[in-house]
N, C-alpha and C positions, 0 to 999 in steps of 0.2 A: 512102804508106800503102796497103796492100793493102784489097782493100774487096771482096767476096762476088757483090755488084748483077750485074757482068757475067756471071759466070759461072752464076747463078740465071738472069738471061737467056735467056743462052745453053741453060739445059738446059731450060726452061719453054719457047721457041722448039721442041724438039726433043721437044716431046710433044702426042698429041692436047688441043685447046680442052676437051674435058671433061672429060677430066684434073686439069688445074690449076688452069680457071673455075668459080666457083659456091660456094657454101654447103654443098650437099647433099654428104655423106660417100660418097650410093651411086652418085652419077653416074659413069659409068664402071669400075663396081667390075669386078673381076676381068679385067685386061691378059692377055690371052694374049702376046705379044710379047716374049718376056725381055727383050731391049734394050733397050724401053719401061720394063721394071721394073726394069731395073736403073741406068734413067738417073732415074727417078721415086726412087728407093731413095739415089740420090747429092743428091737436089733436098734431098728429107725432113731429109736430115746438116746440110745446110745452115741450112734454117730450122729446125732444132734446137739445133743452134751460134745462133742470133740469139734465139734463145727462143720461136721462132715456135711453139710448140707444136700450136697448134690446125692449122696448114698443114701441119705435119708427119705427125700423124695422121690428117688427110683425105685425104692424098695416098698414105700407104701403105696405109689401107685401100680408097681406091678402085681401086688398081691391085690388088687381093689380096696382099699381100704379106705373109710371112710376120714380116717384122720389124717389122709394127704391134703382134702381141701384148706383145715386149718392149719397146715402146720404151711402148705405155701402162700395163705394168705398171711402167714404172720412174717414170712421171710421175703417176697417177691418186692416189697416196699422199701426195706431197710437199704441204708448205706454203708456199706459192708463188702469188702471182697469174697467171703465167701455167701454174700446173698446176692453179688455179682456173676458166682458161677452157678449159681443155680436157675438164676433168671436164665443165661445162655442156655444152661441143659433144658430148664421147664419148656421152653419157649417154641420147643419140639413135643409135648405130650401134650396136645389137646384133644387129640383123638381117644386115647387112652384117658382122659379124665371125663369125655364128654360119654363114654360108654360106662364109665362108673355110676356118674350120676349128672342126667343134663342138665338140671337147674341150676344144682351146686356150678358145675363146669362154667355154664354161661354167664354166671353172676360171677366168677373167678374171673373169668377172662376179659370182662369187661371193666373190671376193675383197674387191671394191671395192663393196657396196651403195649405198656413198655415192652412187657414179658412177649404177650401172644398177639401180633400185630394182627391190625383189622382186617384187612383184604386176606389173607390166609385162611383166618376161621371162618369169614364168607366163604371163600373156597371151598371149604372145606364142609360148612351146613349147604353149601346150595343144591347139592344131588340129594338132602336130606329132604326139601321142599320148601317154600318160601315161607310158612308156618315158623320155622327157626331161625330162617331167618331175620323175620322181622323180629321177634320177640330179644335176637341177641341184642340187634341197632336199636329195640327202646329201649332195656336196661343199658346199652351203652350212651345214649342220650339223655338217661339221668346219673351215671356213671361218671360221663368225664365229655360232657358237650364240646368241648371242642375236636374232639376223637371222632364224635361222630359226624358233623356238621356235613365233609367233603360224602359223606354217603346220605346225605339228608332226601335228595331226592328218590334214591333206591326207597328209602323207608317211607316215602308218600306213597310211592307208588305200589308198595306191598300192601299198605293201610287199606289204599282204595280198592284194589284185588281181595282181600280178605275182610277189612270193614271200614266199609267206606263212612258211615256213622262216623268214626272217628276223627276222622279227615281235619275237621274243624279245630279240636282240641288239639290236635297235633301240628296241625301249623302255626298256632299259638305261644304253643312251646319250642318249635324250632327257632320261631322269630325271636321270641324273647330270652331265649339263652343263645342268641347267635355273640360269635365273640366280640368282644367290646374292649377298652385302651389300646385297643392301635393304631397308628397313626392310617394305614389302609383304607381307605374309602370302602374300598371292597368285600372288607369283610363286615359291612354293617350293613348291608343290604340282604335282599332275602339269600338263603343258600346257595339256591343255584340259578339259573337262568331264567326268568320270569315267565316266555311262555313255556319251557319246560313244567314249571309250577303248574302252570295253569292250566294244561293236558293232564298233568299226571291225578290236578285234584275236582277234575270235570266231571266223574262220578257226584261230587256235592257238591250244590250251589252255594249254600253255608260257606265251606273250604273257599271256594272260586272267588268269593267277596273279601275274604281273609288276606287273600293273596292279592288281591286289585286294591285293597286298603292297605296293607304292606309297601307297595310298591308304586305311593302317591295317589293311586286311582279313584279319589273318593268317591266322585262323580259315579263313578262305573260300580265301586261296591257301596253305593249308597241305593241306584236303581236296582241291584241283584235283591239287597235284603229288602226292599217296597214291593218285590216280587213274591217272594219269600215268605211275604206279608210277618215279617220280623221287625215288630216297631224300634224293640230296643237295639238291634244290630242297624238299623239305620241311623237311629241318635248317636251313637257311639259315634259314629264316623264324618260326623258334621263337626266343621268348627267355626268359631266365633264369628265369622264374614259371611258365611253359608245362610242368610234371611232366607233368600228364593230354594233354597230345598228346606229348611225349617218351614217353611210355610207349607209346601209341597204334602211333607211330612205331616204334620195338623190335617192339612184336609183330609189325605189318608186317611189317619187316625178316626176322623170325624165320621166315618163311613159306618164303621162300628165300634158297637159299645165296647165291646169288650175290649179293642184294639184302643179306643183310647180310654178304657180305663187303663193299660199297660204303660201310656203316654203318662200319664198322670202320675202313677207309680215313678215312674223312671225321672220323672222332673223333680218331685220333690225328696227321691231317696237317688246320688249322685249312682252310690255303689251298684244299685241295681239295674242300671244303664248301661251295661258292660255287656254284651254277649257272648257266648263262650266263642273265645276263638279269635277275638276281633280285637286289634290293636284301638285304643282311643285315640281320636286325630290329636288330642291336644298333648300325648307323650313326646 
């Protein structure tokens, strides 16, 4: 009968002791030595094949190796005891995976919360610069939205520090992927506290009207976007009983051509009445 034992031997002989020895994921991280990685990279296959899981991802990620991200995105999900110890051991090497390769790391981790909790890897990017951290809370807000939501207003608030342009699209999508089938009142409203929202997205007026239409105010984000001179972010936010700002609106419009050629558009094509960012009152 064939049996593994030798040949693990043999290739654990054939690496340095810090390598193979220890608990610690970082010991040894990043092998410069291809031959090392690629004999460390043959060890992994192995005690992957025996279910070794947790030897397998220590081993690739201490030597750097590129084929740790797939080989824990393919285990970190599974239901399985031994992809139950390995979520416990990974769930410590995010530092160690995010110096291999940040992209890969960030898209890992925002995948798997289970494995690498949220406030941790915040922790742990924020002496990196707000830069990372906002980029991990959007991939994790299209990731696994409800992971992100309780940091929803951290990530407005990066947006508007870094691009505030954005502000508008992103309140959008907070609002619209906020969690839904719970009995909770609570969690159907915007994420976090309304003027918190409305400080954090004061940088753009666009945002500000987002959040005042979110949160009942048509009134108030129907005069932002007249401001704004945003025909169709106004429309959007009128509904059925609203005569006296539909009229409001028209005279607007009426002012210039080109504002109500926009009016015109917007009435007779529904879909183009929507503007980015802006809840429609009649959803």
């Amino acid at each position: 009968v064939f049996t593994t034992a030798p040949l693990m031997k043999s290739l654990s002989q054939a690496l340095p002791a810090d390598i193979v020895e220890g608990e610690d994921w970082a010991a040894g991280c990043g092998c410069e030595d291809a031959e090392e990685r690629k004999v460390a990279e043959a060890l992994a296959a192995l005690h992957e094949a025996r279910e070794e899981l947790v030897a397998a991802g220590r081993l690739l990620t201490r030597v750097g190796s590129s084929l740790a991200f797939d080989f824990l995105g393919r285990y970190l999900g599974q239901d399985s005891a031994p992809a139950a110890e390995l979520r416990a051991a990974a769930g410590k090497s995010f530092r160690q995976l995010f110096e291999l390769d940040h992209g890969e790391a960030m898209r890992l981790t925002s995948a798997h919360t289970d494995t690498f909790a949220v406030q941790s890897v915040l922790a742990l990017l924020e002496p990196l610069g707000s830069h990372w951290e906002s980029r991990y809370l959007r991939l994790l807000l299209h990731a696994d939205p409800a992971a992100a939501h309780p940091f929803a207003l951290r990530l407005v608030q990066l947006t508007a520090e870094l691009a505030p342009h954005g502000l508008p699209s992103l309140l959008c999508e907070l609002l619209k992927s906020a969690p839904s089938g719970s009995d909770s009142d609570e969690e159907q409203q915007p994420p976090k506290d309304l003027e918190e929202l409305l400080q954090a997205a004061s940088p753009s007026p666009a945002a500000t009207a987002v959040v005042l239409c979110a949160a009942g105010r048509r009134k108030e984000a129907f005069t932002t976007f007249l401001e704004l001179g945003d025909v169709r972010g106004a429309l959007a936010v009128l509904g059925d009983e609203d005569c006296e700002l539909s009229q409001e609106l028209i005279a607007f419009a009426l002012q210039d051509a080109h504002l109500c050629s926009t009016l015109l558009d917007c009435l007779t094509d529904a879909s183009a009445a929507y503007p980015q960012g802006a809840p429609n009152a009649s959803e």
